[in-house]
Structures are given as structure tokens and as C-alpha cells.
N, C-alpha and C positions, 0 to 999 in steps of 0.2 A: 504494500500500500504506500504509494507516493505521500509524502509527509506534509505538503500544502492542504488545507483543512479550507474551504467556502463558509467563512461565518456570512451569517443571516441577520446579524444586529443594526447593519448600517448598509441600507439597501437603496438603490437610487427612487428619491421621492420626486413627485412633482409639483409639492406643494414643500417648502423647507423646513415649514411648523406644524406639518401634520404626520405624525410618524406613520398614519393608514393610508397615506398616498402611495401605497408602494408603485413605482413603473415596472409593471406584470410582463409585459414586451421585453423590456432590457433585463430584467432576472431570467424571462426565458433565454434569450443570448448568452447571455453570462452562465447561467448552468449546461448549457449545447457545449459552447467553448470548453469549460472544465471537464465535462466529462469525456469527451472529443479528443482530449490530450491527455485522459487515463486518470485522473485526477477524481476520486469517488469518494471523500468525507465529506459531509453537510454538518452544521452548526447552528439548531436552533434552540428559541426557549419560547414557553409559554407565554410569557410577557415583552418577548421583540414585536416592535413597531406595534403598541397597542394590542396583542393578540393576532396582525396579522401576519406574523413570517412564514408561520406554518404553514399556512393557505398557498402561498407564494409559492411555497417548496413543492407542496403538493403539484400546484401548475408546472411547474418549471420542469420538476422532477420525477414527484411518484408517477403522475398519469402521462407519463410518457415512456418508463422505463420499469423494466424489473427489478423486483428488490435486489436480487443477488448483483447487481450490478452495477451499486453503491453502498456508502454509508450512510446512516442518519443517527445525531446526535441531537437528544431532546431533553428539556429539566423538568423537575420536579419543583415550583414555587412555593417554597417551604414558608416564605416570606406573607403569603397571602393565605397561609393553610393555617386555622385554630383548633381544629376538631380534628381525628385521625379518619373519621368517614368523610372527609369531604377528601382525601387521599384519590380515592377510585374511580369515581365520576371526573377526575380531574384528567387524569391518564387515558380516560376512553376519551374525553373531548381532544386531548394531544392526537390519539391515535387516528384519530375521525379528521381533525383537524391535516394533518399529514398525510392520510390515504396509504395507511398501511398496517399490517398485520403486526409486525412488532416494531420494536426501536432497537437499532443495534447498541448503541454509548445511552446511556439513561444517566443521568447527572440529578442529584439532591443538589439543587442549586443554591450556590453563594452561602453557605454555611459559614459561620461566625458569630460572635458575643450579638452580633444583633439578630442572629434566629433563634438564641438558646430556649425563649419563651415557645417556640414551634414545635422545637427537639422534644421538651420537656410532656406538651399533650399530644405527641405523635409518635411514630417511629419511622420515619422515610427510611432509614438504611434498610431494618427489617422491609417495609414493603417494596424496594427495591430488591432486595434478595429473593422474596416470592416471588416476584413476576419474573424474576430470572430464574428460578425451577418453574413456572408456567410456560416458560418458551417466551414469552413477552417483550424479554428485554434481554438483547444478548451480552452485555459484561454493564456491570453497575459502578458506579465511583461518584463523587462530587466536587463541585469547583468552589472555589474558596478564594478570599482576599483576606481572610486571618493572618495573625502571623506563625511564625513556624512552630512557638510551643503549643498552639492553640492546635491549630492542624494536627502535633504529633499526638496529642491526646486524644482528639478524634478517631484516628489510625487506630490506635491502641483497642479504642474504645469496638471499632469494626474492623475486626481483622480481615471480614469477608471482601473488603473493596477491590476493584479490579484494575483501577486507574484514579486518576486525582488530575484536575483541572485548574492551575497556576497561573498567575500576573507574572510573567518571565520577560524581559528585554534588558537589553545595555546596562541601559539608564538606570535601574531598579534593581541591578542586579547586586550593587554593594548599600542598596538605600536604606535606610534605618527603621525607617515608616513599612514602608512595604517587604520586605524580608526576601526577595526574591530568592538569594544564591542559598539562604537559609533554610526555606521551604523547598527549593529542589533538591538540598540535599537530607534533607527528612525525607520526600517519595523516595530518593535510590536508598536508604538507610531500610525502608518497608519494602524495598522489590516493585516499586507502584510505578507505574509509566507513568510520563506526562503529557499529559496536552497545554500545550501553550495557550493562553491567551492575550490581549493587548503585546502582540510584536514588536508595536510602532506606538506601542502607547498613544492610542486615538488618532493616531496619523503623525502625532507630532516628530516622531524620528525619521519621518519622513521628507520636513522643512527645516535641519538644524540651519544654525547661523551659519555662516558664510563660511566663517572662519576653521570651522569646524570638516564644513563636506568640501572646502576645497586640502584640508590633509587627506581624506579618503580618498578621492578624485588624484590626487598627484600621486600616492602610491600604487593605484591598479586600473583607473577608469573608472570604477564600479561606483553608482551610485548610495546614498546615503542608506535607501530601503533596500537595497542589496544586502548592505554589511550588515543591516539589524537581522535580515533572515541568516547570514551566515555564522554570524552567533552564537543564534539558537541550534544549527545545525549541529556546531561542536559543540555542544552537549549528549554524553550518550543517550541518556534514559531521556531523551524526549521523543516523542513516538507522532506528536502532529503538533502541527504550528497553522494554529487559525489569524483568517486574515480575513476584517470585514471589510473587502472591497465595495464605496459605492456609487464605482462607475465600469463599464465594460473595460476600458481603456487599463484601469486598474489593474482588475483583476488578469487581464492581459498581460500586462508586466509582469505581476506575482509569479503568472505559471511561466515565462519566461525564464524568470531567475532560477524557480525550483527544479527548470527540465535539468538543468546538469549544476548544480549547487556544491557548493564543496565548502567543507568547515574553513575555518580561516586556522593561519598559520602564527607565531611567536611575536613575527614583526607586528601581523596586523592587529593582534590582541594588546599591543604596546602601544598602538595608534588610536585604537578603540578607547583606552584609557583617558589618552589624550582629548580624543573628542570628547569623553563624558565629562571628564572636567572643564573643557569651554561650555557647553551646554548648561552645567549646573550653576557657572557664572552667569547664565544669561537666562535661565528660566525661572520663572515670576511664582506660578501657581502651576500647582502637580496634579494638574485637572488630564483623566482619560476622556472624559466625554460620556461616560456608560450611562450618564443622567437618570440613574437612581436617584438624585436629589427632587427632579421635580416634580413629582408627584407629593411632595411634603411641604410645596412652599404656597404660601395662605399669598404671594403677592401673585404668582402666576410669574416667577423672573425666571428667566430660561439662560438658568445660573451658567451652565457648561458652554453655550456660545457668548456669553460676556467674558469666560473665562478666557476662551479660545482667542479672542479679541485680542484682550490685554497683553495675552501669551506673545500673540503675534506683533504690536506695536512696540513692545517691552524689548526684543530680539531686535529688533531696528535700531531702539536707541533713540528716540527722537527729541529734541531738545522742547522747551517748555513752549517754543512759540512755532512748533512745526508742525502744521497743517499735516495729517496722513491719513493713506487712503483707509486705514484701517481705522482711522478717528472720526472718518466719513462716514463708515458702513455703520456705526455708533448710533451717528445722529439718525441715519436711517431706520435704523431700529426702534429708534427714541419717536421716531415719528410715524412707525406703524399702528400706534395706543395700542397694540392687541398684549402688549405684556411688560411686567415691569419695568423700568429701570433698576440699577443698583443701589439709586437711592431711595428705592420704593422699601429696601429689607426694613422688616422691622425688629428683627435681632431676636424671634422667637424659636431661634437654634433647633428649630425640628430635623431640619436639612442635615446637622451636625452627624447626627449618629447612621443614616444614609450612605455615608460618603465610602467606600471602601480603601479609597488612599489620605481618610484621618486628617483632611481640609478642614480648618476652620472658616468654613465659607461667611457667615455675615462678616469676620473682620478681611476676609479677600475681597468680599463687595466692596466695603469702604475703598478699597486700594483705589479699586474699578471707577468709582464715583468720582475720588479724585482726580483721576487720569485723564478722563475723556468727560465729565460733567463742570467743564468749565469754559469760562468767556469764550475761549480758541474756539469751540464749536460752536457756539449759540448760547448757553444754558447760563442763565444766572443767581451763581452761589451766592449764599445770602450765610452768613454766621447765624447759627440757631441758637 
């Protein structure tokens, strides 16, 4: 099995604030293309784009093709589960939703200190093990943004797991917050494969600073998102590396790179270093994009594209009186009313415990607020 994984999280929309716009036409290309080049893991969840990813895959994939002639990887939303029967009604809508008989990767999804309230009146591991003696679900595991003691005791706690679903990239891999080199080496200390996921960390190692992709660029050609998949490649015990391509062009490139991918060598793991250290000088906020936050926020602020803003103007450098396109796209937003500003937060920290990379999002609003909510665009700050 070719080690590029099709996530389903970030699928091309044609509306940019509707996450049910999915473009049903360009997911069918996009899966033609992937499976066309041999290329057979799928990556979804119950809660991508609204409830509609599954539907997607179905069109794209199941009602086109035989089971044996892919993968499909689906979760368990432990997150929205309080009762342990509302478990199995949930699993047949997945299964209906998807047009298929079983699920081969079945994932208790995003496990951590914020579902232990789930854990406690449930048991998704157990009913993951059942439906994998029912035939239902060909190997069980879950993915997690815990950190690595939390995970290990999870392990412990289900020996039965078949695989385990990790935050793995560059960036992340020595980070403090996110535990990445930590938690991969808890799955190979269990025997537990990995699946990757955030590669590119929301896309973002896919635009470093300048300064950065022109070291990788002068030692090989290879571009930025080349190096972040050859990375992960040298890692033994990783077994797939998902990538939520969301545009054809994308995911074009991905399978490019993975058709003949090769780990990286001594030099380039010394260069990689390098990069990660211009990088951490220059990035702002450790926002993926995965936008678990917005469903908890009472202003309706569409926290992860103001993040992504700031991300991007912040990497510029722009001085206090320079006009930038990304200060533009700001006001543009500011002038759509359909959703907060950053000065709209009102510091009710629900978002806080949401986040799985441990953002203290209202005081990163404030950043936001002051960055782009002043005279230079229009807006005037007034001392409260």
C-alpha cells in the first residue's frame, strides 16, 4: 500500500464559509486521479465539512469502485457521544453515509483530557473491538493530539489497538506543546503503526519564509512540501501520511512526490533543522486550521482564518505603516458582517479547551485586533 493517505477534511468548497459546499465534480477528479496512480487510502470522519465528507467519498469512490480496491478510514465522535447506545446508530449512519459494508481503519477519534467525560459513560475501544470480530471494521486504533504520557496510558489501558493516529511534521517534531517525536516514539515502544496526520501543519509548511525554502531549494530543487513528506518518510513505523489536498492541482503534486519519495539523508536532516529554526522565529500562532474551535464560539469569529491571516502578514514583516494584501483580505472580511471580528471575542475561553495545539486563542485575538484593526485599514481604535 502506497503510503500517501487522501484526507477528506479540507475538500475544495465553492462557497469558503460553508464547509457543505463541497465541489462533488472536483472530488470526483481528485479520487479518479488517486486511485489511477495506485494510490487507495481514504481519510474521513463523521464530522468533516458538516457531516458531508462521507457522502463525497461515497460519490467519488464507493459507487464507483469495489471495496477491495481501496481503503476507507472513518471515526468514531467520541466528542459528541454521552450515552454508550447512541454508539451504534452512529456507525450505521457512517456506514450508510459511505456506501459500504465495512470500514477498513475505524479510529475513536481525537481522544484526550477533553473526551475523558465520553470515555468514562462509554467504551468506544471495546465497541471498536466488537465490530472488528463482527467483520465490520477491519483493524481499530485512534487518533489523538494528547500528549505522549497521556497516549501511553491509553495504550496500556487497550492493548487491543491496531494502529494510532498522530500530529507528526518538522515543525512539531521537537515542540513542547505538541509532543510529536515523543508520541511517535510511545506507538514504536507499543508495536503500533502510524498514521500521520497534519504533514504541513494546515498547509502552513507548505509557504515557509523565504529565507527558509530558499536553503531547501539551493541544496536539491525540491520544494518546501516535498521535504515535509520526506521527513515523515524517514520515519520507520509510519505506515501513511495523510494529506488534505483542497484542490486537484494539489493533490497532483502530493502523488507526484510520493510516486518515487525517498527519506532524506544526514545533510538534509541538518538543513531541516535549520529551516525549523527560521520558521519558529517567524511564526506568530501554532494554529492547524482543524477548526474544532468554532463550533464553541458565542461571536461566530472564524478564529483559524484570522489566525491564518496574521500567520501570513507576521512572515512578511510589514512595518506599522505598510499597506498588505493580507491586511486587505482583513478588511474584506470585516466587511462581509457575516462573522466576527477579533475584537468581537468576549474572553468566554470556551474555544480554550477545543484547541488541540493548547492556543490561548482570546489572548491571540487580541494580537489579531491589534495588527490589522487599526487607522492603516479603516477601523477606529478608540481606548476602552
Amino acid at each position: 500500500m502506497k503510503k500517501l493517505g487522501f484526507g477528506m477534511m479540507r475538500l475544495p468548497k465553492s462557497d469558503k464559509d460553508d464547509e457543505t459546499s463541497i465541489i462533488q465534480e472536483e472530488v470526483d477528479k481528485m479520487a479518479d486521479l488517486f486511485l489511477e496512480k495506485g494510490f487507495t487510502y481514504f481519510d474521513t470522519a463523521y464530522v468533516y465539512h458538516d457531516g458531508k465528507s462521507e457522502g463525497a467519498f461515497k460519490k467519488a469512490v464507493a459507487d464507483k469502485h469495489p471495496h477491495e480496491d481501496y481503503q476507507i478510514a472513518d471515526k468514531l465522535p467520541i466528542f459528541a457521544i454521552k450515552k454508550a447506545e447512541e454508539m451504534e446508530p452512529i456507525f450505521q449512519e457512517e456506514l450508510e453515509r459511505l456506501g459500504v459494508d465495512y470500514i477498513d481503519y475505524f479510529l475513536i477519534h481525537n481522544v484526550s483530557g477533553f473526551s475523558d467525560h465520553a470515555l468514562k459513560n462509554t467504551d468506544p475501544f471495546k465497541f471498536g473491538v466488537e465490530k472488528k470480530a463482527e467483520g465490520k471494521v477491519k483493524h481499530v486504533g485512534f487518533s489523538s493530539h494528547a500528549d505522549a504520557k497521556y497516549i501511553e496510558d491509553v495504550i496500556k489501558q487497550h492493548p487491543d489497538m491496531d494502529f494510532i493516529q498522530l500530529q507528526i511534521n518538522y515543525l512539531d517534531w521537537e515542540n513542547d506543546a505538541i509532543q510529536s517525536k515523543e508520541c511517535y516514539e510511545v506507538a514504536c515502544k507499543y508495536n503500533l503503526p502510524v498514521i500521520v496526520m497534519e504533514p504541513l501543519k494546515g498547509g502552513f509548511l507548505a509557504n515557509v519564509p523565504k529565507e527558509a525554502e530558499k536553503l531547501m531549494r539551493d541544496y536539491n530543487g525540491q520544494s518546501p512540501v516535498e521535504w515535509a513528506f520526506r521527513f515523515l518518510i524517514s520515519l520507520d513505523n509510519v505506515m501513511m501520511v495523510l494529506s488534505g489536498a483542497s484542490s486537484y492541482e494539489q493533490l497532483k503534486e502530493n502523488i507526484e512526490i510520493f510516486e518515487d519519495i525517498k527519506p532524506l539523508n544526514d545533510e538534509e536532516l541538518e538543513i531541516l533543522r535549520k529551516v525549523r529554526e527560521i520558521i519558529n522565529a517567524n511564526i506568530a500562532i501554532d494554529c492547524t486550521g482543524c477548526n474544532y474551535c468554532l463550533s464553541s464560539c458565542p461571536q461566530n469569529i472564524l478564529i483559524p482564518k484570522l489566525f491564518n491571516m496574521y500567520n501570513e502578514d507576521m512572515i512578511q514583516n510589514p512595518g506599522p505603516t505598510e499597506f498588505t494584501a493580507v491586511g486587505n483580505a482583513y478588511v474584506n472580511y470585516a466587511k462581509e458582517a457575516k462573522h466576527g471580528l477579533a475584537s468581537d471575542c468576549i474572553d468566554c475561553q470556551a474555544c480554550i479547551p477545543k484547541c488541540p495545539q493548547h492556543i490561548n486563542i482570546p489572548e491571540e485575538l487580541v494580537k489579531v485586533k491589534d495588527h490589522f484593526e487599526t487607522p492603516l485599514y479603516g477601523f477606529n481604535q478608540q481606548e476602552e
